[in-house]
N, CA, C and O atoms as a GROMACS GRO file, in nm:
protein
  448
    1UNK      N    1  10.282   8.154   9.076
    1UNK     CA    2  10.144   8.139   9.116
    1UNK      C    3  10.052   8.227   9.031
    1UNK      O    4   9.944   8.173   9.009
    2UNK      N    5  10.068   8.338   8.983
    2UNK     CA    6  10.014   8.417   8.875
    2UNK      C    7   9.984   8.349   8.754
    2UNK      O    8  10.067   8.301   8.678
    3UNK      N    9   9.874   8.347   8.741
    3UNK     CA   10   9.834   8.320   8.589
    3UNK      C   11   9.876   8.140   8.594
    3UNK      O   12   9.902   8.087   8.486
    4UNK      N   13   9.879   8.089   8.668
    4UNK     CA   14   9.885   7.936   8.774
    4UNK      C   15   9.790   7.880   8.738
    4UNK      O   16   9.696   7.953   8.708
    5UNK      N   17   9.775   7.756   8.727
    5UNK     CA   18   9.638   7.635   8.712
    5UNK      C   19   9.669   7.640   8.903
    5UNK      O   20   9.758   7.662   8.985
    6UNK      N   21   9.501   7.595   8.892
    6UNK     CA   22   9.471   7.580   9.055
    6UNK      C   23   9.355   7.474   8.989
    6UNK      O   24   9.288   7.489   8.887
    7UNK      N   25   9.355   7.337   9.108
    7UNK     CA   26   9.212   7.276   9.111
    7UNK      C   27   9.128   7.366   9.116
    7UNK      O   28   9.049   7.363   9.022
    8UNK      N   29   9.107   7.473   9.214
    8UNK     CA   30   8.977   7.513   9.237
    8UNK      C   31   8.950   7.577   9.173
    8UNK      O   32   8.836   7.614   9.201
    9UNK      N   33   9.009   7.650   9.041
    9UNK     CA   34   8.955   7.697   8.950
    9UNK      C   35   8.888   7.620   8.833
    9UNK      O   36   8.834   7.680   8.740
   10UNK      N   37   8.894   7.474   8.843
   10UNK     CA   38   8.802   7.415   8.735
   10UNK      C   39   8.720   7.274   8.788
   10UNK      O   40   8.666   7.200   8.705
   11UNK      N   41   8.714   7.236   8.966
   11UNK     CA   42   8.623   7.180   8.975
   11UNK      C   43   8.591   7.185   9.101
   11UNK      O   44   8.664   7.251   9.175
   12UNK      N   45   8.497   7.129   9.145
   12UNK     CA   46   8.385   7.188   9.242
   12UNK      C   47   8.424   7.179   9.339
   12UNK      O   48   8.498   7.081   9.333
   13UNK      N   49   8.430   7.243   9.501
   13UNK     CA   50   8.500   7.336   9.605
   13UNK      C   51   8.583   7.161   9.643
   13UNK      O   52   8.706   7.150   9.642
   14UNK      N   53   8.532   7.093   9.661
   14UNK     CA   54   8.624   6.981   9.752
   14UNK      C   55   8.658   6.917   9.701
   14UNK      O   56   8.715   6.846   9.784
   15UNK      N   57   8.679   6.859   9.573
   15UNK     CA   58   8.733   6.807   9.451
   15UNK      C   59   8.884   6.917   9.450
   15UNK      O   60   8.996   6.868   9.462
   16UNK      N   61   8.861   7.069   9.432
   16UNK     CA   62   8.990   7.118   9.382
   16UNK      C   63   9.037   7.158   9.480
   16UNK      O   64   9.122   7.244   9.459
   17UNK      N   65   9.014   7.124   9.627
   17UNK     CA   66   9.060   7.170   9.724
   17UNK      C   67   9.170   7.071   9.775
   17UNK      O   68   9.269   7.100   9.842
   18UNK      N   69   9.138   6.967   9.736
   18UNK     CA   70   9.202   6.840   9.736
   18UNK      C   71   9.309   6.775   9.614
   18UNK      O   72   9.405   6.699   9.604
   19UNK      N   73   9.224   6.859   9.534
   19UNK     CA   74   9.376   6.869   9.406
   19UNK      C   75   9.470   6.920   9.466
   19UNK      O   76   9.583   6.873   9.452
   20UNK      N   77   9.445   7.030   9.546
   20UNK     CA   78   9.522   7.173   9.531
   20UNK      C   79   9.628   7.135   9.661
   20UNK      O   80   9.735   7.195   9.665
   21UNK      N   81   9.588   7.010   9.792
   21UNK     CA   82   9.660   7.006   9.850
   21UNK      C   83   9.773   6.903   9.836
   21UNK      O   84   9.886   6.891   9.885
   22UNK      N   85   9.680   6.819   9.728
   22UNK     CA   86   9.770   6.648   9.696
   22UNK      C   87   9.915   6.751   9.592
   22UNK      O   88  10.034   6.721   9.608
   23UNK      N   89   9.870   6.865   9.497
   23UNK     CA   90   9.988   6.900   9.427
   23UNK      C   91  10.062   7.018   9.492
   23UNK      O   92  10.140   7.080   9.420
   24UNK      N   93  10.051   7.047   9.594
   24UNK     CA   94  10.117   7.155   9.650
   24UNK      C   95  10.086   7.300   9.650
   24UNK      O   96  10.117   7.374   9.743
   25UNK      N   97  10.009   7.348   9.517
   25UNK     CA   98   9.969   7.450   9.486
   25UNK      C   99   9.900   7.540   9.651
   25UNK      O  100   9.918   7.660   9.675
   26UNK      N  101   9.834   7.454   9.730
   26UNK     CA  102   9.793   7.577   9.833
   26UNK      C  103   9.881   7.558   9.929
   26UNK      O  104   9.836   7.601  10.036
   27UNK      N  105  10.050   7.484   9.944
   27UNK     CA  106  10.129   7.504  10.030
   27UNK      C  107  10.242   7.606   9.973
   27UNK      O  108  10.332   7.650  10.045
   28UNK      N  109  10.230   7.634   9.854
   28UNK     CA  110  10.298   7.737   9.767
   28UNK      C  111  10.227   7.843   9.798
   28UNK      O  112  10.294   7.942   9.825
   29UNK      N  113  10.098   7.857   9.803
   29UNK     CA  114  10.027   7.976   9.815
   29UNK      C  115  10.052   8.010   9.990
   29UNK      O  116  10.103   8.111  10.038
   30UNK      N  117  10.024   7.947  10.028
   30UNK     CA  118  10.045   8.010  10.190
   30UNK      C  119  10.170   8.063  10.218
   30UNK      O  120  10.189   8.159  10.292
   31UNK      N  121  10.266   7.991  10.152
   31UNK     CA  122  10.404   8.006  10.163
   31UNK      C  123  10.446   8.174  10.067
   31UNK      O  124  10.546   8.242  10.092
   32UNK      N  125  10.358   8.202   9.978
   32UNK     CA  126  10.382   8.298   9.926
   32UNK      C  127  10.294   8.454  10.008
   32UNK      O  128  10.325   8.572  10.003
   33UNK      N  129  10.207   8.401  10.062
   33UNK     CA  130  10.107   8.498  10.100
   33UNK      C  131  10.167   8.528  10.221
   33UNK      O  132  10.211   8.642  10.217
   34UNK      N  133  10.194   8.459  10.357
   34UNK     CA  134  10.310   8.497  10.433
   34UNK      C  135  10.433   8.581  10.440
   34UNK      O  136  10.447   8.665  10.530
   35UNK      N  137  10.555   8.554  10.315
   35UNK     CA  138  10.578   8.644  10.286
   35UNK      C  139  10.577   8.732  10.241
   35UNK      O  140  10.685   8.788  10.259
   36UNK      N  141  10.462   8.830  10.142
   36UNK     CA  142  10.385   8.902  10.107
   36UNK      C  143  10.327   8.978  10.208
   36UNK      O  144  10.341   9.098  10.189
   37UNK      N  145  10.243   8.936  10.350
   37UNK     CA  146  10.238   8.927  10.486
   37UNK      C  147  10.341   9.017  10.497
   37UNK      O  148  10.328   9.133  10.456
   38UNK      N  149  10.446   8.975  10.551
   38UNK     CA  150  10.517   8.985  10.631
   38UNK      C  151  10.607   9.154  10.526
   38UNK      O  152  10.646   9.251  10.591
   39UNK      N  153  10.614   9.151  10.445
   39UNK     CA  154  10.699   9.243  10.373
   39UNK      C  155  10.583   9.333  10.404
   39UNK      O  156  10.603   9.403  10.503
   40UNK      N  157  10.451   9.351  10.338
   40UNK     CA  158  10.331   9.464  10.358
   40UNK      C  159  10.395   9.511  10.482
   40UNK      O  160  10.472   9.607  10.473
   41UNK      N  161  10.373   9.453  10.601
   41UNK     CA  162  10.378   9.434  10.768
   41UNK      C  163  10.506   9.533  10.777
   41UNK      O  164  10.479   9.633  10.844
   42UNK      N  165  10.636   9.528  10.728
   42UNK     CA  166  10.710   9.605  10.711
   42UNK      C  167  10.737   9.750  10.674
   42UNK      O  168  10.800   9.846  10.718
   43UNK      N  169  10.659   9.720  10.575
   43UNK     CA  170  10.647   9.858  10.529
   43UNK      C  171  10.563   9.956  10.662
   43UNK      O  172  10.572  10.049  10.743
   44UNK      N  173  10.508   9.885  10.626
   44UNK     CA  174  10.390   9.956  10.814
   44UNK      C  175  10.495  10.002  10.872
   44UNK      O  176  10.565  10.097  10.838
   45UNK      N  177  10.506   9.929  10.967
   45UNK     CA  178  10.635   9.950  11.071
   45UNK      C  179  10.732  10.029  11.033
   45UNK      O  180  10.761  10.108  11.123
   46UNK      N  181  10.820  10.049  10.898
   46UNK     CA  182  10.860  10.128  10.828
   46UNK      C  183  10.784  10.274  10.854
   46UNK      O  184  10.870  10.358  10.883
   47UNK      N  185  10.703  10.307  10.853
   47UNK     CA  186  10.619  10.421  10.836
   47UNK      C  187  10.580  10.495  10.979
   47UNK      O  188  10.566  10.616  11.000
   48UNK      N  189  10.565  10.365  11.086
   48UNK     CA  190  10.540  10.450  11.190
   48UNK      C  191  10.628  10.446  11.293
   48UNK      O  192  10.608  10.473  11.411
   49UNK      N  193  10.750  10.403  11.228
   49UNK     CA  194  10.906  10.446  11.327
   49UNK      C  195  10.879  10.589  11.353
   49UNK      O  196  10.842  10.666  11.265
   50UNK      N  197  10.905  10.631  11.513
   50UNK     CA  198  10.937  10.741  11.497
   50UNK      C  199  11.048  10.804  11.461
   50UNK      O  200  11.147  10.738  11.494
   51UNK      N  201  11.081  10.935  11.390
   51UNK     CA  202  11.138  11.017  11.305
   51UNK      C  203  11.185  10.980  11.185
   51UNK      O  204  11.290  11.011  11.128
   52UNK      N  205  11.092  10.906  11.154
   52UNK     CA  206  11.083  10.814  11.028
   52UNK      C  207  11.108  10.967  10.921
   52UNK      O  208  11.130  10.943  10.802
   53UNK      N  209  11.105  11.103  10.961
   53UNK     CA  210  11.109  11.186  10.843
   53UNK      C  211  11.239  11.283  10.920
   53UNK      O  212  11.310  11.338  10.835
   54UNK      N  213  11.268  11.302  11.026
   54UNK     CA  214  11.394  11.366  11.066
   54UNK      C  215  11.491  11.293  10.981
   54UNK      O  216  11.523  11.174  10.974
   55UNK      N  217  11.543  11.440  10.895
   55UNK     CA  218  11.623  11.396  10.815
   55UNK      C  219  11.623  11.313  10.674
   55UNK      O  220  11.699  11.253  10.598
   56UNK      N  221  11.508  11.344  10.689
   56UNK     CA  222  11.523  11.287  10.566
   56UNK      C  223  11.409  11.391  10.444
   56UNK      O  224  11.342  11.484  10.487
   57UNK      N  225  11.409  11.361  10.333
   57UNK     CA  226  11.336  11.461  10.240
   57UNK      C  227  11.159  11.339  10.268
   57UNK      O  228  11.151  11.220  10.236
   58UNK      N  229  11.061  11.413  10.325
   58UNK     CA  230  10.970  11.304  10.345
   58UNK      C  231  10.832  11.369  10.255
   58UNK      O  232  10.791  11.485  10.267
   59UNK      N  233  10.774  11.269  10.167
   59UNK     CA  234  10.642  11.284  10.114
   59UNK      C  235  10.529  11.184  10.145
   59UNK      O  236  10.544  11.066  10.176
   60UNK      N  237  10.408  11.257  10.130
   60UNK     CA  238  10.330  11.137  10.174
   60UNK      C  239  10.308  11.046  10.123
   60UNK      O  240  10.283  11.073  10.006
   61UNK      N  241  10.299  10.940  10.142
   61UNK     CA  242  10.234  10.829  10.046
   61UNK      C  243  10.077  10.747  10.082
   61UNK      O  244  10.005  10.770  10.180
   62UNK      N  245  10.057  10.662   9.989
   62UNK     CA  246   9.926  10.593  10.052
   62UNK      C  247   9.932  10.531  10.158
   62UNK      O  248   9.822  10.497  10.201
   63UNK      N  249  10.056  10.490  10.246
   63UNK     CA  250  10.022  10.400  10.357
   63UNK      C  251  10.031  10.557  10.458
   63UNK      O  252   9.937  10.583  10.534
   64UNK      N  253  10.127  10.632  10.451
   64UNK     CA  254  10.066  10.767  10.564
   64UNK      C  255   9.977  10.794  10.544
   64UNK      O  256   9.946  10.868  10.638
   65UNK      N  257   9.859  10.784  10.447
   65UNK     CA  258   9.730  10.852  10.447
   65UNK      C  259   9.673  10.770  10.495
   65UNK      O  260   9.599  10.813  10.583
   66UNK      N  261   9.667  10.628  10.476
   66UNK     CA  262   9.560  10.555  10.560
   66UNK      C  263   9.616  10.542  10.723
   66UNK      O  264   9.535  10.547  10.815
   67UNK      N  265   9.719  10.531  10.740
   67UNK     CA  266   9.767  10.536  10.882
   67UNK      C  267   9.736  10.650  10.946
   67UNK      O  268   9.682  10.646  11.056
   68UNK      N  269   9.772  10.789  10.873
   68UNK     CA  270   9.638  10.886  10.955
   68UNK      C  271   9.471  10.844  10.990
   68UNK      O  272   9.418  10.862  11.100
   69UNK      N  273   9.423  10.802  10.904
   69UNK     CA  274   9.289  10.723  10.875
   69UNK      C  275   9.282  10.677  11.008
   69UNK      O  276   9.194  10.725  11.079
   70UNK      N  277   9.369  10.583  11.061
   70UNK     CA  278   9.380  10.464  11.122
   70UNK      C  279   9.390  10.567  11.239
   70UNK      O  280   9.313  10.536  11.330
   71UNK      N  281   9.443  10.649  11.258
   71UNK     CA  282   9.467  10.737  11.429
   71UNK      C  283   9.401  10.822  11.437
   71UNK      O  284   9.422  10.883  11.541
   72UNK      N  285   9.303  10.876  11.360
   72UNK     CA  286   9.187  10.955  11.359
   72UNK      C  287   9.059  10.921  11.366
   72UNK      O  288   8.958  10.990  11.375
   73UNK      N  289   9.078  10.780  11.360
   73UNK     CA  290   8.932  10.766  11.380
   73UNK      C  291   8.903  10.673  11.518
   73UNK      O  292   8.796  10.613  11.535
   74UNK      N  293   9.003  10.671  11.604
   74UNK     CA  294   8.985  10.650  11.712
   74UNK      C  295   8.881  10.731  11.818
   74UNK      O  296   8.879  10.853  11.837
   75UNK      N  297   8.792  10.625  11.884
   75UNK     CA  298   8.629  10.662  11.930
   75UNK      C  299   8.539  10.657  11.883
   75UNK      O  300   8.430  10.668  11.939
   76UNK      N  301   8.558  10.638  11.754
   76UNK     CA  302   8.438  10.607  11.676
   76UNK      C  303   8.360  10.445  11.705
   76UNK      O  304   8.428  10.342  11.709
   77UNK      N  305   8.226  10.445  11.722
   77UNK     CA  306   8.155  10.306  11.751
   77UNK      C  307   8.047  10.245  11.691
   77UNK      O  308   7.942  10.309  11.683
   78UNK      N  309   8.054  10.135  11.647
   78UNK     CA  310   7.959  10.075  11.518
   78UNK      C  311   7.960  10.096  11.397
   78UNK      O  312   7.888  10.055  11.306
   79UNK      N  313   8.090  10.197  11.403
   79UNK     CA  314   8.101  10.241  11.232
   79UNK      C  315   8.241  10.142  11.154
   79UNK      O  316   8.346  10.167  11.213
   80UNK      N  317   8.252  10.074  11.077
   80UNK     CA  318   8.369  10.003  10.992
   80UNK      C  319   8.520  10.085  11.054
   80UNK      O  320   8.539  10.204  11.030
   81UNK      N  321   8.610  10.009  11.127
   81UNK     CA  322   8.676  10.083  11.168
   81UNK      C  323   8.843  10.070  11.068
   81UNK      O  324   8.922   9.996  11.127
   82UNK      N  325   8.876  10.103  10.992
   82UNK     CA  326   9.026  10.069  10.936
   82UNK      C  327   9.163  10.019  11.051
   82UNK      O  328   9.205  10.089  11.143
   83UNK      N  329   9.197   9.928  11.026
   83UNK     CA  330   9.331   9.881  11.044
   83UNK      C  331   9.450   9.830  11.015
   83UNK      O  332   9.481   9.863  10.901
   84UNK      N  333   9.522   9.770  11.061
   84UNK     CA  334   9.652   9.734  10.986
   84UNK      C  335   9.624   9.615  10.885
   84UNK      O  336   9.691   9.608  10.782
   85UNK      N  337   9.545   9.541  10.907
   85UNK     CA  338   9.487   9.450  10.791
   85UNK      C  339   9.463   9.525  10.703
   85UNK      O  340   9.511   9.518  10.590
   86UNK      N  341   9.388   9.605  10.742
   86UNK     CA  342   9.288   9.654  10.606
   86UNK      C  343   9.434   9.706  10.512
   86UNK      O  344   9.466   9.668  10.399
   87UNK      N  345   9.495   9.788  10.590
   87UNK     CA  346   9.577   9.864  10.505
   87UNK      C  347   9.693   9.760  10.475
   87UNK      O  348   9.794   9.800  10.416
   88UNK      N  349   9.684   9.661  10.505
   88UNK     CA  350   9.767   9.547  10.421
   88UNK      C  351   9.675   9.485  10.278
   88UNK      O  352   9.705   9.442  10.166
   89UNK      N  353   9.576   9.506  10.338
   89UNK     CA  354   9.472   9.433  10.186
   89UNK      C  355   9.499   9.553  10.065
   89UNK      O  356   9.528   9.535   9.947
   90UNK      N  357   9.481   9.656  10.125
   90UNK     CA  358   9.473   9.764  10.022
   90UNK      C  359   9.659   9.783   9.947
   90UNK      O  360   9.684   9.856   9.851
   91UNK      N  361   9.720   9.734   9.991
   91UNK     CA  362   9.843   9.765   9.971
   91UNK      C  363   9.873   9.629   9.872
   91UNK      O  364   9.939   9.646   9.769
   92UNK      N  365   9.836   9.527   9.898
   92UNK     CA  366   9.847   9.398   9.834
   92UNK      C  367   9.751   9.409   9.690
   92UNK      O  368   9.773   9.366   9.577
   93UNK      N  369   9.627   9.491   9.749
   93UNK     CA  370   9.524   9.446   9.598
   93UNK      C  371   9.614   9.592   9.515
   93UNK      O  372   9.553   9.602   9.408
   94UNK      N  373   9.682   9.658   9.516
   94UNK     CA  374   9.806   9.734   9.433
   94UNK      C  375   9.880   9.721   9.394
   94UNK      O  376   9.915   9.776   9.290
   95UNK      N  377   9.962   9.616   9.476
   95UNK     CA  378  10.078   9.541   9.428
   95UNK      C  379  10.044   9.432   9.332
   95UNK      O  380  10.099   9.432   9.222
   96UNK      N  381   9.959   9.341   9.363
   96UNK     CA  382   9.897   9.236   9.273
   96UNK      C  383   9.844   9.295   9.141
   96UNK      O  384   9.851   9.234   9.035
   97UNK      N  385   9.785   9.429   9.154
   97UNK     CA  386   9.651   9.410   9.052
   97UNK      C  387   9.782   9.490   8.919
   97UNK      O  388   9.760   9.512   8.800
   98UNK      N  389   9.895   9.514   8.987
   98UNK     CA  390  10.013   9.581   8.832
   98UNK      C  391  10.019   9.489   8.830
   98UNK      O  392   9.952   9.448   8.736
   99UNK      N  393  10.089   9.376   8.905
   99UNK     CA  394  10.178   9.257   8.836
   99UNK      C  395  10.088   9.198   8.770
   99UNK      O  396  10.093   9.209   8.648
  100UNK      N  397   9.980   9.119   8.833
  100UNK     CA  398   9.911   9.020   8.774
  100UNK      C  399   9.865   9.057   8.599
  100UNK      O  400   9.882   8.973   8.511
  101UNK      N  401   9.788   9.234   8.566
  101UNK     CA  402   9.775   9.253   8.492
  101UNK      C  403   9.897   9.202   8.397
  101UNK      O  404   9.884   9.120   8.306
  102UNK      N  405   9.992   9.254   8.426
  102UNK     CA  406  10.141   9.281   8.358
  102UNK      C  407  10.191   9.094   8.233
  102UNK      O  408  10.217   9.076   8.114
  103UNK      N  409  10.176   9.000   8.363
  103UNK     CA  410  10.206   8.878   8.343
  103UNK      C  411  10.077   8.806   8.289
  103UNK      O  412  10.097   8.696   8.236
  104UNK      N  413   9.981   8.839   8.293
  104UNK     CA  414   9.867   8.823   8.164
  104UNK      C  415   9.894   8.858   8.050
  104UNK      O  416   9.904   8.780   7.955
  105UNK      N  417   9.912   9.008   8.043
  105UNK     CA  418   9.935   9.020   7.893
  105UNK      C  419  10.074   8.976   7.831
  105UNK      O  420  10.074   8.981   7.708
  106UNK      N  421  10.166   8.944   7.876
  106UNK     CA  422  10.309   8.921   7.857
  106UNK      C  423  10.230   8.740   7.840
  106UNK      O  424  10.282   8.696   7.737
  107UNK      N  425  10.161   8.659   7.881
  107UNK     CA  426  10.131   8.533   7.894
  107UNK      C  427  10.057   8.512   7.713
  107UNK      O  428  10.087   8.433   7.622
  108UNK      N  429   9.963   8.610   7.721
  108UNK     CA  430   9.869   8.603   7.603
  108UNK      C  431   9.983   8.644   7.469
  108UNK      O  432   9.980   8.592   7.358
  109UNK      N  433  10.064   8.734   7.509
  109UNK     CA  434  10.155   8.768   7.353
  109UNK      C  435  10.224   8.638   7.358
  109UNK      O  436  10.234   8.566   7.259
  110UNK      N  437  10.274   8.605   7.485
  110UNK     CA  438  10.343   8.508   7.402
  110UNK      C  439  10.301   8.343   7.346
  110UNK      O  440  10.383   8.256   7.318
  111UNK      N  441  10.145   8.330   7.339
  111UNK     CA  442  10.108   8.232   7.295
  111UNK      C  443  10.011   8.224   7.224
  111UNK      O  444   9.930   8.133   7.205
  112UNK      N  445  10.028   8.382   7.159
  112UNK     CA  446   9.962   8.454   7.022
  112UNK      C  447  10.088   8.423   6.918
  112UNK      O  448  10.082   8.460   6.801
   0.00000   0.00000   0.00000
């Protein structure tokens, strides 16, 4: 799906929306984003097992920092509140934004 032809990248919203379902491309994509979903979702859960660090050598990483985020800012009202979405978006636009870079330029050398 990286670096992928999609209808909707070259014609107008209901034209490539309709490409995109007659060739499969957005039943590949759901099918990929789900599990993507579901692995992020893991890692979570991963993180807030308890004694997720008894015993073991533990450092922080970016999902304990936003998951503190996430239990500290409980009571707060009308202000943008972080959650497990969010910290799935943020975890995905990281994972995506190495690969995708990665398989661009590996795409362009090889059709230089």
């Amino acid at each position: 799906m990286l670096g992928g032809l999609s209808g909707a990248d070259y014609f107008p919203f209901f034209i490539g929306w309709i490409m995109d379902r007659v060739s499969g491309v957005h039943k590949e994509f759901d099918r990929i984003w789900n599990e993507l979903d579901g692995f992020f979702q893991q890692v979570i859960d991963d993180h807030l097992r308890a004694g997720r660090a008894v015993g073991e050598q533990h450092h922080e990483d970016i999902v304990d920092v936003l998951l503190k985020i996430v239990r500290e800012q409980t009571g707060l009202f009308g202000a943008a509140q972080l959650g497990h979405n969010n910290i799935k978006a943020v975890l995905m636009n990281l994972f995506l934004g190495g690969i995708d870079t990665s398989a661009t330029t590996m795409t362009w050398r090889w059709q230089s």
